[in-house]
C-alpha positions, 0 to 999 in steps of 0.5 A: 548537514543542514535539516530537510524539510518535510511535509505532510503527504495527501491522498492523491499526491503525484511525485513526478520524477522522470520516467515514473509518477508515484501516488500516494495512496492513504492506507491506513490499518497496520499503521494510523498514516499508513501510505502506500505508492502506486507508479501511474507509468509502470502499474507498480505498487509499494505497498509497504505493510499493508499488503504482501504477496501472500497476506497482509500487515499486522493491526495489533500493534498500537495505531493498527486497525482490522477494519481500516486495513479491510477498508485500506484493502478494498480501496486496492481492488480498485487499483490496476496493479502490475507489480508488487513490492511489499515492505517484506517477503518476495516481489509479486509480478500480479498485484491484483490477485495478492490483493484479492487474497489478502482481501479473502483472508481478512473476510475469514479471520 
């Protein structure tokens, strides 16, 4: 099999693909190139490791960073979620509201 070719992804970054338009959205903090992607059409988000329904992605691990990952979180209050999927745990129907949770929990650590 032939290689593909990959490019870089930008903030902004709309893949139209039928019935869904996902934005990349520039997350970093549990990772340096951290993404995550918000479907404009259904309000879902896939937040892989930068949030979850009850917290957030580590930033010990090396790359990782508290304050861009605070700075990565308020930029998601800024976003109409529905539905979220995170990179692990469960599913969650209101996006917003484990934002704001995780957004409480980092103010406390």
């Amino acid at each position: 099999m032939d290689p593909v070719g990959c490019k870089a992804l930008s903030e902004g970054e709309v893949f139209d693909i039928g019935d869904h338009r996902l934005r990349a959205i520039s997350t970093p903090g549990h990772t340096a190139g951290g993404l995550c992607f918000y479907d404009e059409v259904t309000r879902s988000l896939f937040s892989g490791d930068t949030v979850f329904a009850r917290g957030y992605g580590r930033t010990d691990l090396p790359g990782g960073s508290t304050s861009k990952l605070a700075e990565s979180l308020s930029k998601l209050r800024n976003v109409n979620i529905g539905m979220m999927y995170p990179g692990h745990g469960p599913a969650s129907p209101d996006g917003n509201e484990s934002v704001r949770e995780a957004v409480k929990m980092m103010e406390g650590w």
